[in-house]
ZADO-1210 file (C-alpha; in nm, 4 decimals, padded with zeros to 6 digits):
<atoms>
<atom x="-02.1426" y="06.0461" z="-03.2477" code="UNK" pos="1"/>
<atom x="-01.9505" y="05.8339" z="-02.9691" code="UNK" pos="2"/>
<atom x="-01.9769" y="05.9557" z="-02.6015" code="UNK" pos="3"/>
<atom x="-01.6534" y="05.8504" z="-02.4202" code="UNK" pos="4"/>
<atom x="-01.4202" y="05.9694" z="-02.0531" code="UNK" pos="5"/>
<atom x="-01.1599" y="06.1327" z="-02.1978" code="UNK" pos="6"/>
<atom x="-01.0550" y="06.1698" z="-01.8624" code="UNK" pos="7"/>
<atom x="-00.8724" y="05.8471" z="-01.8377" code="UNK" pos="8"/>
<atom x="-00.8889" y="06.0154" z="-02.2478" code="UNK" pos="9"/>
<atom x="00.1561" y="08.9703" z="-01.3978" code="UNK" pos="10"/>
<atom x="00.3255" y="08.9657" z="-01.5112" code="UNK" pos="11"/>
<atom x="00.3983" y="08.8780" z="-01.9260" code="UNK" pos="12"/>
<atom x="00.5866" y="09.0267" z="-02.1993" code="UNK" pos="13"/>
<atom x="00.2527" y="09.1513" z="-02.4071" code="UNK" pos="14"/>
<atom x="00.2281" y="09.0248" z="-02.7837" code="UNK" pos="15"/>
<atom x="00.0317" y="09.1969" z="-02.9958" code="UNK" pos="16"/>
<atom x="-00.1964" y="08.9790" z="-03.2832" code="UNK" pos="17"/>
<atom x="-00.0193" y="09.0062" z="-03.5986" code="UNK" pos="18"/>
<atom x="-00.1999" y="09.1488" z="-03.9182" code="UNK" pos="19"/>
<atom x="-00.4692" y="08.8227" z="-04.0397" code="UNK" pos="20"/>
<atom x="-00.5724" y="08.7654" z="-04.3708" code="UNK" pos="21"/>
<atom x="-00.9441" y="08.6842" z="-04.3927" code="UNK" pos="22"/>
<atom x="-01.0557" y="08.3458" z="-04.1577" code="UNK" pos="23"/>
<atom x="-01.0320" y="07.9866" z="-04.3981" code="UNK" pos="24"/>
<atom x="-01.2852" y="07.9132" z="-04.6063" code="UNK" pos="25"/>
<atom x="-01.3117" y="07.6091" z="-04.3330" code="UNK" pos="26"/>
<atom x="-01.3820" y="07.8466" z="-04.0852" code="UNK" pos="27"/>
<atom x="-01.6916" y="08.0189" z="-04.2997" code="UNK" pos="28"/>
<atom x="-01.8265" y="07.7411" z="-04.4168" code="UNK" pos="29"/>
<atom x="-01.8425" y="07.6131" z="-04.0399" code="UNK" pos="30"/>
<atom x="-02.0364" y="07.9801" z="-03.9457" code="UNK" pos="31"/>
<atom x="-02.2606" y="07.9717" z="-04.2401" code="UNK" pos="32"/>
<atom x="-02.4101" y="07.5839" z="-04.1233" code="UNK" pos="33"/>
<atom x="-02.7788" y="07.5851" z="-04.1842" code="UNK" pos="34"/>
<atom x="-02.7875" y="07.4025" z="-03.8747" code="UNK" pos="35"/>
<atom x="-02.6989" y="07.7035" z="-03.6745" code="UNK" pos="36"/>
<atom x="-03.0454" y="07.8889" z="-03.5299" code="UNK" pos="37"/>
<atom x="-03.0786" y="08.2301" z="-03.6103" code="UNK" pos="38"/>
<atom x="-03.0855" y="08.3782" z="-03.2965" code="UNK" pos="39"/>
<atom x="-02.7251" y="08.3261" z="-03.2746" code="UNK" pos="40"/>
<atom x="-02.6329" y="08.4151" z="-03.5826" code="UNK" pos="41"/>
<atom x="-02.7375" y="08.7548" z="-03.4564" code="UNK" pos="42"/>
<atom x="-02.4836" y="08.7583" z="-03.1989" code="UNK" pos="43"/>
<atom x="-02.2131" y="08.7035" z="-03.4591" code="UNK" pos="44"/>
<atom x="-02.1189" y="09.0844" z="-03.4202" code="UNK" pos="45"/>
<atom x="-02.0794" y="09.0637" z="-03.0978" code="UNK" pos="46"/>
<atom x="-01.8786" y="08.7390" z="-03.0324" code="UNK" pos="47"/>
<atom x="-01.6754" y="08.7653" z="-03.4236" code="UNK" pos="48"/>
<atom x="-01.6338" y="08.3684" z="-03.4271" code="UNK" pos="49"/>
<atom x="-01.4368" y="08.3635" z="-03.8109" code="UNK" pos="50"/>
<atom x="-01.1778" y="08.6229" z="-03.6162" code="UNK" pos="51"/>
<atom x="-01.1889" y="08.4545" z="-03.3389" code="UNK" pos="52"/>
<atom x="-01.1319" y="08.0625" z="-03.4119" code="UNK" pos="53"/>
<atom x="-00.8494" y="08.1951" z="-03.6703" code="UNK" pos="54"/>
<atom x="-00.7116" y="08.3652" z="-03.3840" code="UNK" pos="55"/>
<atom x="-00.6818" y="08.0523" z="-03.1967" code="UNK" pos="56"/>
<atom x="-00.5551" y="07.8691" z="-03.5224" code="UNK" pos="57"/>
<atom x="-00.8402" y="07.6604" z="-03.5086" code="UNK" pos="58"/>
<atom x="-00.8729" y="07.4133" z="-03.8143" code="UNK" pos="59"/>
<atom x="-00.9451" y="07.0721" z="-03.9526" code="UNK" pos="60"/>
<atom x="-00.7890" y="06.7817" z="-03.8911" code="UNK" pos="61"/>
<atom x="-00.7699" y="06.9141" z="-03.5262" code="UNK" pos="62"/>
<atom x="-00.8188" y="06.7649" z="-03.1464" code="UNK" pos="63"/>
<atom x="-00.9926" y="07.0076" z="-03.0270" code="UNK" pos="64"/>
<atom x="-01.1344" y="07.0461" z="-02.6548" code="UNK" pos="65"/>
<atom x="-01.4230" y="07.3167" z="-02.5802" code="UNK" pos="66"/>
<atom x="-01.4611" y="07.3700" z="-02.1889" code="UNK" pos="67"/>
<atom x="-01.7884" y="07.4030" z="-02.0711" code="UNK" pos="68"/>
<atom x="-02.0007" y="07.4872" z="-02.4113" code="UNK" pos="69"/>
<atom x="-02.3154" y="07.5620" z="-02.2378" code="UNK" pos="70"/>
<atom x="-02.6013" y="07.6314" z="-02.4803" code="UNK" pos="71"/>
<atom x="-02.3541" y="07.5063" z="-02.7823" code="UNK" pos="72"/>
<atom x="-02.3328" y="07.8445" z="-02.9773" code="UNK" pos="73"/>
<atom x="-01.9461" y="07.7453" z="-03.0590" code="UNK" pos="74"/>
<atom x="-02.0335" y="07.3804" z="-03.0197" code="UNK" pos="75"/>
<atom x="-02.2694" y="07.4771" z="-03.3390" code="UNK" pos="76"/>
<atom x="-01.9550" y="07.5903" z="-03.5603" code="UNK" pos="77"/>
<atom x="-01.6766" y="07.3682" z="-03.4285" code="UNK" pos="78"/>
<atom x="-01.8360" y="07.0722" z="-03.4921" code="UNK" pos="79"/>
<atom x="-01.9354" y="07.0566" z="-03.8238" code="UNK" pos="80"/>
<atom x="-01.5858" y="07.2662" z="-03.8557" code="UNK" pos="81"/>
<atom x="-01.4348" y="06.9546" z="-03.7846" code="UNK" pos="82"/>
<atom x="-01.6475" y="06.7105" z="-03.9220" code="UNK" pos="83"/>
<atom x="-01.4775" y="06.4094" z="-04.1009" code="UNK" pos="84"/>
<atom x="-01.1409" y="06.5646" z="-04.0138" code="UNK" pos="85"/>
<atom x="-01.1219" y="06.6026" z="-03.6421" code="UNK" pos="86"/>
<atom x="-01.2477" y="06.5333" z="-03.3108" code="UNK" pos="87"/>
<atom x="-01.3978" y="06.7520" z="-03.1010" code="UNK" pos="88"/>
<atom x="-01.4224" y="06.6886" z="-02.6992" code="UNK" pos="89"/>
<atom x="-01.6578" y="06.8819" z="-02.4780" code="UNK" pos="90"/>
<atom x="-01.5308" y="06.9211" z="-02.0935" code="UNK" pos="91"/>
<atom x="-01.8267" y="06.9602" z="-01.8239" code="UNK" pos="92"/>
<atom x="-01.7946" y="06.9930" z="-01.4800" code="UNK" pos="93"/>
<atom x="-01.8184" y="06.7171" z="-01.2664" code="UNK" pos="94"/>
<atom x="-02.2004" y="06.6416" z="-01.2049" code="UNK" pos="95"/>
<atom x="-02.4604" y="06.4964" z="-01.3952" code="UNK" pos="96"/>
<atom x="-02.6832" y="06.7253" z="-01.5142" code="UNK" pos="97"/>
<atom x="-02.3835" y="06.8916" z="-01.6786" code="UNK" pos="98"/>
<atom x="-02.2813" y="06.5804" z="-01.8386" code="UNK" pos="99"/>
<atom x="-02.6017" y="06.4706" z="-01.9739" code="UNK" pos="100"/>
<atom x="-02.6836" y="06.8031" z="-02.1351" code="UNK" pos="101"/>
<atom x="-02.3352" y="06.7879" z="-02.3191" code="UNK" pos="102"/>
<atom x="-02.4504" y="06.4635" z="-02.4395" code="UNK" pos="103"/>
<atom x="-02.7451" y="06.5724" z="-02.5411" code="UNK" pos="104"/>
<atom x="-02.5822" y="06.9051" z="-02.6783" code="UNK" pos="105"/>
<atom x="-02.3618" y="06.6877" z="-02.8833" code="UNK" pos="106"/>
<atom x="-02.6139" y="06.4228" z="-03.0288" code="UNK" pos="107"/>
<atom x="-02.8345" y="06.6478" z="-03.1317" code="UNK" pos="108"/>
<atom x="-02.5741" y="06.7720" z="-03.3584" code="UNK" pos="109"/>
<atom x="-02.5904" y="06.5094" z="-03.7056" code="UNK" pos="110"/>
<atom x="-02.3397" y="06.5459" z="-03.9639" code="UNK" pos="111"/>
<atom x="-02.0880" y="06.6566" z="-03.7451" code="UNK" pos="112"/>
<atom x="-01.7362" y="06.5817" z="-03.6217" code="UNK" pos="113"/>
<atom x="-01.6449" y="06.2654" z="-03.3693" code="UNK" pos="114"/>
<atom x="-01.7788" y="06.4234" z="-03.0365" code="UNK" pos="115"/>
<atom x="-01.6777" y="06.3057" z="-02.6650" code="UNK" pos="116"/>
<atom x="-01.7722" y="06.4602" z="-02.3786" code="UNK" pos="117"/>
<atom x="-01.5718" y="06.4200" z="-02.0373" code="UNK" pos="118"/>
<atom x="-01.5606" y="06.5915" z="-01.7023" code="UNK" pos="119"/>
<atom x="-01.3358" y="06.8598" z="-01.5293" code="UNK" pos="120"/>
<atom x="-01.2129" y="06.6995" z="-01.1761" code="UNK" pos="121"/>
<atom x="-01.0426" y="07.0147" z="-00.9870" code="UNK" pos="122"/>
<atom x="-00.8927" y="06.7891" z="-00.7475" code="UNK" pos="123"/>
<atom x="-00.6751" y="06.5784" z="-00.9778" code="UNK" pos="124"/>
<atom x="-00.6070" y="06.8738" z="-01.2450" code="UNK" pos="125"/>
<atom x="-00.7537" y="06.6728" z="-01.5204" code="UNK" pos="126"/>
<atom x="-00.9804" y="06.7043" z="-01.8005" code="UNK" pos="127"/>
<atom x="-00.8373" y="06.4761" z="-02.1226" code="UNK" pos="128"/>
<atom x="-00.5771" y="06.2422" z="-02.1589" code="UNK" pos="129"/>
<atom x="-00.2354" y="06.3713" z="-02.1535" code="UNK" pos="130"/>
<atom x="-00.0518" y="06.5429" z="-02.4899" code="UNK" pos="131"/>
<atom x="-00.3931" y="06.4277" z="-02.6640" code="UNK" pos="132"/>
<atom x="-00.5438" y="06.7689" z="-02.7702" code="UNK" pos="133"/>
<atom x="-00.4389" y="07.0091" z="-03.0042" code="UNK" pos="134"/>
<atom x="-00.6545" y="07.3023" z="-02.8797" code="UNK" pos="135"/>
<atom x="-00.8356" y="07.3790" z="-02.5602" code="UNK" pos="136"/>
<atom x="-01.1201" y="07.6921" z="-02.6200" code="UNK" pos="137"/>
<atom x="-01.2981" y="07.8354" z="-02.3346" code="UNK" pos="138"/>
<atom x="-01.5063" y="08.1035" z="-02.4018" code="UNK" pos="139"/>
<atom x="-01.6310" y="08.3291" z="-02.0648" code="UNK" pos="140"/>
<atom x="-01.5856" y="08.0849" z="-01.8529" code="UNK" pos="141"/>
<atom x="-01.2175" y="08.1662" z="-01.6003" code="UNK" pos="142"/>
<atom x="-01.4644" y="08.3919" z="-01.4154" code="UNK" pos="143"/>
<atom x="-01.7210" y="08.1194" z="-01.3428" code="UNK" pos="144"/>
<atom x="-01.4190" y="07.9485" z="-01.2420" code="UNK" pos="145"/>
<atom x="-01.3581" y="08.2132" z="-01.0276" code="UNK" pos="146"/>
<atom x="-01.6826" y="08.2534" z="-00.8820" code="UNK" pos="147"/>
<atom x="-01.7021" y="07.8322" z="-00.8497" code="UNK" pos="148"/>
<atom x="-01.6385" y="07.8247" z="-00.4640" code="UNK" pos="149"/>
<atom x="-01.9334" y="08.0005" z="-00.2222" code="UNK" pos="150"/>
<atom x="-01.8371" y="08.3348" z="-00.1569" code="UNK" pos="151"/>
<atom x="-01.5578" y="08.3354" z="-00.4645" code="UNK" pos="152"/>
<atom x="-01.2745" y="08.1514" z="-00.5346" code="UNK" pos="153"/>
<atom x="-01.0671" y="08.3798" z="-00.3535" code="UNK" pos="154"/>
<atom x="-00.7319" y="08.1727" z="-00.4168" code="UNK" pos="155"/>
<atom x="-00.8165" y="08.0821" z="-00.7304" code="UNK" pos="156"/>
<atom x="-00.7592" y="07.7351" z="-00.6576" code="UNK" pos="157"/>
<atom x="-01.0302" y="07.5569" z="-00.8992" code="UNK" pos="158"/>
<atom x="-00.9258" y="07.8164" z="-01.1842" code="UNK" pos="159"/>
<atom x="-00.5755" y="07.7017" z="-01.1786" code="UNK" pos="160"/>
<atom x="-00.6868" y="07.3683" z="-01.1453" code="UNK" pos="161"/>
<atom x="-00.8630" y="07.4306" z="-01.4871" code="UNK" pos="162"/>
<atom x="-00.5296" y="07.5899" z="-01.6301" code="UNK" pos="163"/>
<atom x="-00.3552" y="07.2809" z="-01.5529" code="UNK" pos="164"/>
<atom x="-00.5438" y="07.0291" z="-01.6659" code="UNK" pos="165"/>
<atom x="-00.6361" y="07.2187" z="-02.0136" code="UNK" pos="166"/>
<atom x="-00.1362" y="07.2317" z="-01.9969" code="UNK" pos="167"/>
<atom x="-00.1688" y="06.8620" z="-01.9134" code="UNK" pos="168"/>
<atom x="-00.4091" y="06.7447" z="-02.1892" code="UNK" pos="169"/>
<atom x="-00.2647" y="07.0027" z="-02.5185" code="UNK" pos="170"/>
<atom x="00.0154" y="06.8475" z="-02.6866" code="UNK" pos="171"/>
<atom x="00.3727" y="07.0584" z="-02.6830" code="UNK" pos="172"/>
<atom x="00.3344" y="07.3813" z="-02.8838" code="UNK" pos="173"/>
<atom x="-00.0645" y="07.3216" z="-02.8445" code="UNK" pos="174"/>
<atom x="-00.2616" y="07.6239" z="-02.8057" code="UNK" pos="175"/>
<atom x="-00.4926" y="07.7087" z="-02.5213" code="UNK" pos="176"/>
<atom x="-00.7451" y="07.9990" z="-02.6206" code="UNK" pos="177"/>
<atom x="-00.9456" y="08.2177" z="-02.3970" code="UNK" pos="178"/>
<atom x="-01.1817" y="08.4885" z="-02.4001" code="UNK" pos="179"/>
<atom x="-01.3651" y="08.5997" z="-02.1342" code="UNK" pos="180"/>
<atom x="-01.5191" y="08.9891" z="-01.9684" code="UNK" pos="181"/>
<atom x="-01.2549" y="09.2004" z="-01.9156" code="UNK" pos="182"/>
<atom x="-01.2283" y="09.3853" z="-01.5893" code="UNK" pos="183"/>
<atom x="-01.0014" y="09.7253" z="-01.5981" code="UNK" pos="184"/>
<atom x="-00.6680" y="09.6507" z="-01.3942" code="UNK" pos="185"/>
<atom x="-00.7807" y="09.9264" z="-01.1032" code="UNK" pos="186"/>
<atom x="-01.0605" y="09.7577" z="-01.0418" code="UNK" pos="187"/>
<atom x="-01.0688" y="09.5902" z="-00.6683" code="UNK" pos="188"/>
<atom x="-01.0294" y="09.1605" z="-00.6188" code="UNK" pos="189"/>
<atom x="-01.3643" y="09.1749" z="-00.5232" code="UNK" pos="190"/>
<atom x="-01.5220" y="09.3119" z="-00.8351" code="UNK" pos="191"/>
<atom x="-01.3290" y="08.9955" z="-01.0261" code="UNK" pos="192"/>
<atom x="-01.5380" y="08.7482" z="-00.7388" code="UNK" pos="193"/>
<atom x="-01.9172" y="08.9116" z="-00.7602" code="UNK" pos="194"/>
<atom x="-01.9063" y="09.1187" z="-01.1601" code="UNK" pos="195"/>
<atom x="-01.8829" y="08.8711" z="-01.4025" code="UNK" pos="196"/>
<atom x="-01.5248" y="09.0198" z="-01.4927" code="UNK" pos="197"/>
<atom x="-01.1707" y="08.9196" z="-01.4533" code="UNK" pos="198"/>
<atom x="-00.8703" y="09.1036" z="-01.5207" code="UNK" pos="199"/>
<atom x="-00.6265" y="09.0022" z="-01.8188" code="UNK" pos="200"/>
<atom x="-00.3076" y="09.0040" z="-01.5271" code="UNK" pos="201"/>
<atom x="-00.5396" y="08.7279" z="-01.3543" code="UNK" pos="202"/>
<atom x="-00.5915" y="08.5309" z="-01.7005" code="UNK" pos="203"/>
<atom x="-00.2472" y="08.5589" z="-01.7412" code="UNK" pos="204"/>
<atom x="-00.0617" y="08.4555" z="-01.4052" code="UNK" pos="205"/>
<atom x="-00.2915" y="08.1617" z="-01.3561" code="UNK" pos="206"/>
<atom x="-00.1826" y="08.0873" z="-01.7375" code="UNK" pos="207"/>
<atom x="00.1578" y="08.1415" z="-01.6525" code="UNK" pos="208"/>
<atom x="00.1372" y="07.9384" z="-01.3156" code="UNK" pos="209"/>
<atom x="00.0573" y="07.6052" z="-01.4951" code="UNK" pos="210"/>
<atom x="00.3647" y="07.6492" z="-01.7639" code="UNK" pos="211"/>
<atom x="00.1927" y="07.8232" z="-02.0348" code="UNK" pos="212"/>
<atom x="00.3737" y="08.1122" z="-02.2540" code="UNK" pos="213"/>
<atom x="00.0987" y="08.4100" z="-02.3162" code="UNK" pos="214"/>
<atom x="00.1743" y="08.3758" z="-02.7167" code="UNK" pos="215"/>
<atom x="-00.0549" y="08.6858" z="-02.8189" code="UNK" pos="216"/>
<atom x="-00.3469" y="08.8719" z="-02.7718" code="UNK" pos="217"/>
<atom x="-00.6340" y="09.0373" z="-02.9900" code="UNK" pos="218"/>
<atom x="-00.8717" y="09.3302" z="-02.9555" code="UNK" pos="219"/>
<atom x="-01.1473" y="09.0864" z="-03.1951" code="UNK" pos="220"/>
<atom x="-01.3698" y="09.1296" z="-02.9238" code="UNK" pos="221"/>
<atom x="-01.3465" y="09.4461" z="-02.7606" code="UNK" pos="222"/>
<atom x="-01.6106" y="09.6636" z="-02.6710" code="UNK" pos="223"/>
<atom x="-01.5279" y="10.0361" z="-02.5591" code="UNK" pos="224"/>
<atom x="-01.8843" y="10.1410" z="-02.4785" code="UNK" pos="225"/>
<atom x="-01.8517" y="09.8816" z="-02.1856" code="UNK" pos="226"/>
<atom x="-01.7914" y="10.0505" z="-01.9010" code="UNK" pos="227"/>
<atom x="-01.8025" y="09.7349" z="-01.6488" code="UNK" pos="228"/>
<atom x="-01.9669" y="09.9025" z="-01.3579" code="UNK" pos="229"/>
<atom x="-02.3345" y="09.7933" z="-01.3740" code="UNK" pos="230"/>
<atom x="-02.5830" y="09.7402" z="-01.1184" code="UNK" pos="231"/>
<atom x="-02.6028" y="09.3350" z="-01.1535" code="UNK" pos="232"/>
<atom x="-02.2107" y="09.3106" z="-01.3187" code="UNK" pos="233"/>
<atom x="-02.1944" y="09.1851" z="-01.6403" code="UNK" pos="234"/>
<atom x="-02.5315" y="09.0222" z="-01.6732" code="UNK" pos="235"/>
<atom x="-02.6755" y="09.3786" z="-01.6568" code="UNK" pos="236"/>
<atom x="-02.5672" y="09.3655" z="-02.0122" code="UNK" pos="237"/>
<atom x="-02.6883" y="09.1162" z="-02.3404" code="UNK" pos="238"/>
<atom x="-02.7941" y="08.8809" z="-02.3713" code="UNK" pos="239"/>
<atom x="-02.8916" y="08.8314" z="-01.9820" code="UNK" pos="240"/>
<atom x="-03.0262" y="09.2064" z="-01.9673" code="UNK" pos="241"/>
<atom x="-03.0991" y="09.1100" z="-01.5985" code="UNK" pos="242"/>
<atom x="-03.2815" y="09.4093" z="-01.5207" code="UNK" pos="243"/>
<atom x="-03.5865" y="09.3707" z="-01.7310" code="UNK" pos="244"/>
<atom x="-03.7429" y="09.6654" z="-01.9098" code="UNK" pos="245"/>
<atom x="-03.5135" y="09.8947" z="-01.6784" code="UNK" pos="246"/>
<atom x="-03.2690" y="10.1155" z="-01.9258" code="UNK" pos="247"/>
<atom x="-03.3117" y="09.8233" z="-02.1706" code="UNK" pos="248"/>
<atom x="-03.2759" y="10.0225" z="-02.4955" code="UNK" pos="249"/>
<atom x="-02.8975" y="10.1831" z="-02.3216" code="UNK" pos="250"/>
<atom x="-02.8142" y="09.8507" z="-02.2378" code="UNK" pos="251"/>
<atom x="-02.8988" y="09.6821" z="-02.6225" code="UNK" pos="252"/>
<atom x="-02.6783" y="09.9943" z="-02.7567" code="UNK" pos="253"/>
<atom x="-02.4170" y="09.9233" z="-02.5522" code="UNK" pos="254"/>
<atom x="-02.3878" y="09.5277" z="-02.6435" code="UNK" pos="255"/>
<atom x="-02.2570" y="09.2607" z="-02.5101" code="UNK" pos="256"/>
<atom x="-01.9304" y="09.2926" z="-02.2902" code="UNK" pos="257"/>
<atom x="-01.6385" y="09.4387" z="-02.3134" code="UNK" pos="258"/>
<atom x="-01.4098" y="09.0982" z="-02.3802" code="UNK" pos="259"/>
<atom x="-01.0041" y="08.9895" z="-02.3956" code="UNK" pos="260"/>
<atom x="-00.9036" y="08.7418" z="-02.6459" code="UNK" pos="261"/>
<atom x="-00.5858" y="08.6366" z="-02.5261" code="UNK" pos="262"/>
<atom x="-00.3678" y="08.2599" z="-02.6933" code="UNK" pos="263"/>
<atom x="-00.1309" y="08.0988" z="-02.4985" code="UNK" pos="264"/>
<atom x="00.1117" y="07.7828" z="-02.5598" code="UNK" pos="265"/>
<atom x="00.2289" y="07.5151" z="-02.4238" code="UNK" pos="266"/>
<atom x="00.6220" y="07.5239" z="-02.4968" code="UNK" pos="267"/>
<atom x="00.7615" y="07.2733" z="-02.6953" code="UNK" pos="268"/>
</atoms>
């Protein structure tokens, strides 16, 4: 493992995902790691990784950048997905604590592909050196973004900061792959700045802003009994389950969040 700064490193016509044969036997291989823990193997029905990365057209061989991998649950199948054949680059924000758990994230991690970790600077749009990646993943994350200034983001400045620098760093006809709670379209700005949810015509025209082409768009992780109007947002939900004991057997039925899974490109 080598630790390096990368950093010197709505309104859309709607594509639907075309029919997918079953994920690469890459892509299992990388899900069925011994080295994942069990716990979140159990959230595989919830988060459908195989569906997901093939979605995304993740594969060997590949650049790959994953903003802000918290915990590492995809950290735990992209790596070793990679291993050998790829490199893949986590993106923190800019502080240490957030830099030195990547690290450790990464590290602790043997047997699997080249791993970097650099930092997200909103101010300067950057995240990776320019044209160097092949795929940038972020997985619930544009509403953190969102939420990143006190009191919300309201112009969405440091999320389209983020959209920028993931345009500046893929190469031409890269692939930038999101999924994140989905928020109905009726819902008011304010739920997007205090739930936990965004809206897919926010996703998309901060997309669109930084010169990306919304390429398709997948119902992998939907979830229908999510109803998105809970009494502490999203985190009401699992795995947070924020309210205790309170309704926790209606809350475990309904599972985790309601989610869009939505690929865009960076033209050619």
């Amino acid at each position: 493992m080598r630790t390096a700064s990368f950093a010197t490193l709505i309104a859309s016509v709607v594509l639907t995902a075309p029919a997918y044969a079953a994920p690469g036997a890459a892509i299992q291989a990388a899900i069925a790691n011994p080295a994942r823990q069990d716990a979140e193997r159990l959230r595989d029905r919830y988060r459908h990784p195989a569906e997901t990365l093939d979605f995304f057209g993740v594969a060997p061989g590949q650049t790959l950048i994953e903003y802000s991998p918290g915990g590492g649950w995809y950290t735990r199948i992209l790596m070793p997905l990679l291993a050998g054949n790829g490199r893949y680059v986590a993106v923190v924000s800019n502080d240490p604590r957030s830099t030195e758990n990547a690290r450790k994230l990464v590290a602790g991690l043997p047997g699997g592909a080249a791993a970097f970790v650099t930092t997200f600077d909103p101010a300067t749009a950057t995240m990776a050196a320019p044209n160097s990646a092949d795929r940038v993943l972020t997985f619930r994350n544009v509403h953190n973004l969102l939420m990143a200034e006190d009191g919300g983001d309201k112009d969405g400045k440091v999320a389209l900061a983020f959209f920028r620098a993931a345009y500046k760093a893929l190469k031409p006809g890269g692939v930038l792959g999101v999924v994140d709670h989905r928020l109905p379209e009726g819902a008011t700005a304010r739920r997007e700045e205090t739930s936990g949810y965004v809206k897919k015509s926010t996703v998309v025209r901060l997309a669109t802003a930084a010169g990306f082409r919304l390429d398709g768009e997948s119902e992998i992780n939907a979830n229908p009994k999510d109803t998105t109007d809970w009494p502490k947002g999203v985190w009401t939900l699992p795995p947070s389950l924020q309210l205790g004991e309170q309704d926790r057997a209606k809350y475990l039925a309904i599972g985790e969040s309601d989610r869009m899974t939505l690929r865009f490109v960076k033209p050619r």
